[in-house]
Biotite code that builds the C-alpha atoms (Angstrom):
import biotite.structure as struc

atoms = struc.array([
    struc.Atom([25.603, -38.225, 5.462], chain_id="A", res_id=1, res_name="UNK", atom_name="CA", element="C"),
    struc.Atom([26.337, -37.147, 8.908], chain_id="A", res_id=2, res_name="UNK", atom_name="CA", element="C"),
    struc.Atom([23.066, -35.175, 10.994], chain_id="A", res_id=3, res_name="UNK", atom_name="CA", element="C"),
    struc.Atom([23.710, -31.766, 11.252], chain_id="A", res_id=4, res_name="UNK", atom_name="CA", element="C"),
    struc.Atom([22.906, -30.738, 15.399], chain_id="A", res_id=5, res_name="UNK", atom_name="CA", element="C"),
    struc.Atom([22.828, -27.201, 14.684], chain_id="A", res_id=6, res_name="UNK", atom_name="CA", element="C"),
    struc.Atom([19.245, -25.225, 14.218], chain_id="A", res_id=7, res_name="UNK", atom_name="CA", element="C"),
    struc.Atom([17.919, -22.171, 12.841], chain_id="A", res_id=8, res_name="UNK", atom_name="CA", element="C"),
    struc.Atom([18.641, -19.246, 15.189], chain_id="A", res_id=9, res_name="UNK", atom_name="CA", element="C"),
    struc.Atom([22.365, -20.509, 17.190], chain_id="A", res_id=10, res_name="UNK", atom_name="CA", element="C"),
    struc.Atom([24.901, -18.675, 17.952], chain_id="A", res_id=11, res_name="UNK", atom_name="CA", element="C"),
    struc.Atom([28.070, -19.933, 16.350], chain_id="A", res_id=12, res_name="UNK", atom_name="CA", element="C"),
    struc.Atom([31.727, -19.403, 15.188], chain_id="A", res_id=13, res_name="UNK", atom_name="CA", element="C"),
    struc.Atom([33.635, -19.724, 12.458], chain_id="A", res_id=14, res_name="UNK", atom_name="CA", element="C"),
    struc.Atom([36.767, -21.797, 13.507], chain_id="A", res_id=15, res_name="UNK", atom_name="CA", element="C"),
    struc.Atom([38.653, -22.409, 10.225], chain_id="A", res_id=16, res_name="UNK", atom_name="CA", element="C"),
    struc.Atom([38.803, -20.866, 6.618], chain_id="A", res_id=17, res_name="UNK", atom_name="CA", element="C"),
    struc.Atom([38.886, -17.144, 6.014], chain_id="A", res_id=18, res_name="UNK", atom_name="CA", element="C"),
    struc.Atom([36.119, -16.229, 7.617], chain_id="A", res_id=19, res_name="UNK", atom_name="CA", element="C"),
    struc.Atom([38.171, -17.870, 11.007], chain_id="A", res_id=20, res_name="UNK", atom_name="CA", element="C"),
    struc.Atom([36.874, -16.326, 14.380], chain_id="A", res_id=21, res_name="UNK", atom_name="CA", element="C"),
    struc.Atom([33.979, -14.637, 13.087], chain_id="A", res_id=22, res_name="UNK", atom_name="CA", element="C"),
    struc.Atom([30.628, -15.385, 14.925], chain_id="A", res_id=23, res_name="UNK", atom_name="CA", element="C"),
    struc.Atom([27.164, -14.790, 14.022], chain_id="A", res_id=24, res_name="UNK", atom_name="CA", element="C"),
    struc.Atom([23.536, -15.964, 13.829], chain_id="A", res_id=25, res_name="UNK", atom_name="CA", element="C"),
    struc.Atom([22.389, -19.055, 11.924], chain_id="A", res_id=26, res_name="UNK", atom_name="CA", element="C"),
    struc.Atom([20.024, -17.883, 8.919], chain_id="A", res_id=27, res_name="UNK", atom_name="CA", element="C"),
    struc.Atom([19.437, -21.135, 7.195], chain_id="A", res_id=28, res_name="UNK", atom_name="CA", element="C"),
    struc.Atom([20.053, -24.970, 7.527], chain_id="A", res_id=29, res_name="UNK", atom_name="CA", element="C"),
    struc.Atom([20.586, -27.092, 4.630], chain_id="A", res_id=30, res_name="UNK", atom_name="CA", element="C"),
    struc.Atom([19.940, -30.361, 5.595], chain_id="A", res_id=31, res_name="UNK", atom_name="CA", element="C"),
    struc.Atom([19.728, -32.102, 1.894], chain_id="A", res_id=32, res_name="UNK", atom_name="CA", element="C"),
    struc.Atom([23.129, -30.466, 0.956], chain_id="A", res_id=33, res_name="UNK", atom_name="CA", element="C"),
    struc.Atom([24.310, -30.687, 4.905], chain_id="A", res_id=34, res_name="UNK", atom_name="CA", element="C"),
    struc.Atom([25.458, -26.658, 4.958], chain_id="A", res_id=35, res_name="UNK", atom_name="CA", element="C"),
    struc.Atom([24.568, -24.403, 7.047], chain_id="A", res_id=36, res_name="UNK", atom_name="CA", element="C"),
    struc.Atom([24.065, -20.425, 6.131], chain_id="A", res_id=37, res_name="UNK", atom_name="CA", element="C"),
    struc.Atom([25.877, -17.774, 8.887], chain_id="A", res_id=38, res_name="UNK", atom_name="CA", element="C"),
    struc.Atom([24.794, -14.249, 9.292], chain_id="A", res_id=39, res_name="UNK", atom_name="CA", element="C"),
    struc.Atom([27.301, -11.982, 8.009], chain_id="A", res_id=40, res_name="UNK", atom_name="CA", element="C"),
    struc.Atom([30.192, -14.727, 7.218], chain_id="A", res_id=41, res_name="UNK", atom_name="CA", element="C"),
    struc.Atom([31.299, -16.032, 3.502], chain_id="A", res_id=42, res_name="UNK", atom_name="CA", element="C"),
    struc.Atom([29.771, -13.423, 2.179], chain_id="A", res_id=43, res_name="UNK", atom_name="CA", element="C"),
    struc.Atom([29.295, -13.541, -1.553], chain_id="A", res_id=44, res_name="UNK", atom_name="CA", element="C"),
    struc.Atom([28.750, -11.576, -4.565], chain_id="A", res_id=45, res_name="UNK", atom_name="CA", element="C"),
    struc.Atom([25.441, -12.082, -6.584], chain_id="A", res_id=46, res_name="UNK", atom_name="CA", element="C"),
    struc.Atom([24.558, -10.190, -9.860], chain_id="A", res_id=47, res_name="UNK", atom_name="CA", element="C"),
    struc.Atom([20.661, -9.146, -10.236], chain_id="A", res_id=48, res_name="UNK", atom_name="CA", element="C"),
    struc.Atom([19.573, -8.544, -13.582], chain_id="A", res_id=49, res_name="UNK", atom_name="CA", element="C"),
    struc.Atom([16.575, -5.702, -12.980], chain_id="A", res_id=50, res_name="UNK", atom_name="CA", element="C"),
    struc.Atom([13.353, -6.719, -13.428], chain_id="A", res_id=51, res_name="UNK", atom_name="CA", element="C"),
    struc.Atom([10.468, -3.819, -14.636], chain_id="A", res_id=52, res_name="UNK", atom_name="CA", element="C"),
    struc.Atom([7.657, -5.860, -13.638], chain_id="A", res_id=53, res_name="UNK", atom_name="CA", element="C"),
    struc.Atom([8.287, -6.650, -10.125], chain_id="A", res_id=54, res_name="UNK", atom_name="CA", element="C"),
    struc.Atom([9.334, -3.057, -9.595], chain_id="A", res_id=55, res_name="UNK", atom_name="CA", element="C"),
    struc.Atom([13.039, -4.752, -8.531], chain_id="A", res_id=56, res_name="UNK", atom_name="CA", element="C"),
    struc.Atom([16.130, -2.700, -9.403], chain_id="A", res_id=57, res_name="UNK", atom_name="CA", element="C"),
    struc.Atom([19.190, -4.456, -10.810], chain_id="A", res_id=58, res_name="UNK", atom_name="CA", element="C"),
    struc.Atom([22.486, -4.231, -8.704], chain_id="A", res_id=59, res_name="UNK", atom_name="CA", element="C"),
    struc.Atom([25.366, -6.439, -7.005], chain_id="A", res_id=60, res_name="UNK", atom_name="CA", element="C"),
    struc.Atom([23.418, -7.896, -4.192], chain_id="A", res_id=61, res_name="UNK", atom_name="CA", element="C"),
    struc.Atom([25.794, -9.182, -0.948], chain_id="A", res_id=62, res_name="UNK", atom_name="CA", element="C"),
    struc.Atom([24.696, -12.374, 0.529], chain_id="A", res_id=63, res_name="UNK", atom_name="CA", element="C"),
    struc.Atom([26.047, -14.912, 3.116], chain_id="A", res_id=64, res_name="UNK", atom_name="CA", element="C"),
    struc.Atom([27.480, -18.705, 1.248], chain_id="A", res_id=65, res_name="UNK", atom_name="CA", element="C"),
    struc.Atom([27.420, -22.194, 2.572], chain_id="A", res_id=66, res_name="UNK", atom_name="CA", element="C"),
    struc.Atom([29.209, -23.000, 5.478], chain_id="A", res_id=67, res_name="UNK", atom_name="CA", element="C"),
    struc.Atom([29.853, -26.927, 5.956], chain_id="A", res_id=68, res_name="UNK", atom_name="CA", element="C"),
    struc.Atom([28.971, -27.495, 9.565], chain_id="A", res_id=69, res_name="UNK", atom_name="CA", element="C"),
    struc.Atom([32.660, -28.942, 10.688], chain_id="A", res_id=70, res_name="UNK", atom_name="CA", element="C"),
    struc.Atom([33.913, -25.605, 10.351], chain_id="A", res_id=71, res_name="UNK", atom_name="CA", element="C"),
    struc.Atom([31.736, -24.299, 12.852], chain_id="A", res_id=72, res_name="UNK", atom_name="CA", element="C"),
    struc.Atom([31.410, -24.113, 16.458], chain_id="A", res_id=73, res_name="UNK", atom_name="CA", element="C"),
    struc.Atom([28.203, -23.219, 18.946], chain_id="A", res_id=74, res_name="UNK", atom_name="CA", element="C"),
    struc.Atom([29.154, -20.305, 21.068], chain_id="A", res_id=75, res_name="UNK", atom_name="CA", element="C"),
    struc.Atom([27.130, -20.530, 24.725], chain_id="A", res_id=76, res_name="UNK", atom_name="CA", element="C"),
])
C-alpha cells in the first residue's frame, strides 16, 4: 500500500470525481484503509435510529465519505 503524505488539518482539492474543484480542510486520515476524510466534500447520507437513553434524537445526519488520496491535491 502506498504512504499517504497528507495530515490531519491540510488544505486540499478535489481534482477528479463529482466533487471536482472543491477544496476544504482535512478531518480525518485513514491510514489502514489509505482514505482520507475532506471537510464538506462527498458528502453522504446516514440514517440515525433515536436513541431515549442517550438523550440523541433520530434524523438523516449529513456527513463527509472517503476520499482516496490520488484524487486529491494540497492547495499552498
Amino acid at each position: 500500500m502506498e504512504r499517504i503524505r497528507l495530515k490531519k488539518g491540510d488544505v486540499v482539492e478535489v481534482i477528479t470525481g463529482e466533487d471536482q474543484g472543491k477544496t476544504g480542510k482535512i478531518l480525518r486520515v485513514d491510514r489502514k484503509h489509505g482514505r482520507v476524510f475532506v471537510q464538506g466534500v462527498n458528502m453522504q447520507k446516514k440514517h440515525r435510529k433515536a436513541n431515549p437513553q442517550g438523550n440523541q434524537p433520530g434524523g438523516i445526519i449529513d456527513r463527509e465519505g472517503p476520499l482516496h488520496p490520488s484524487n486529491i491535491r494540497l492547495v499552498k
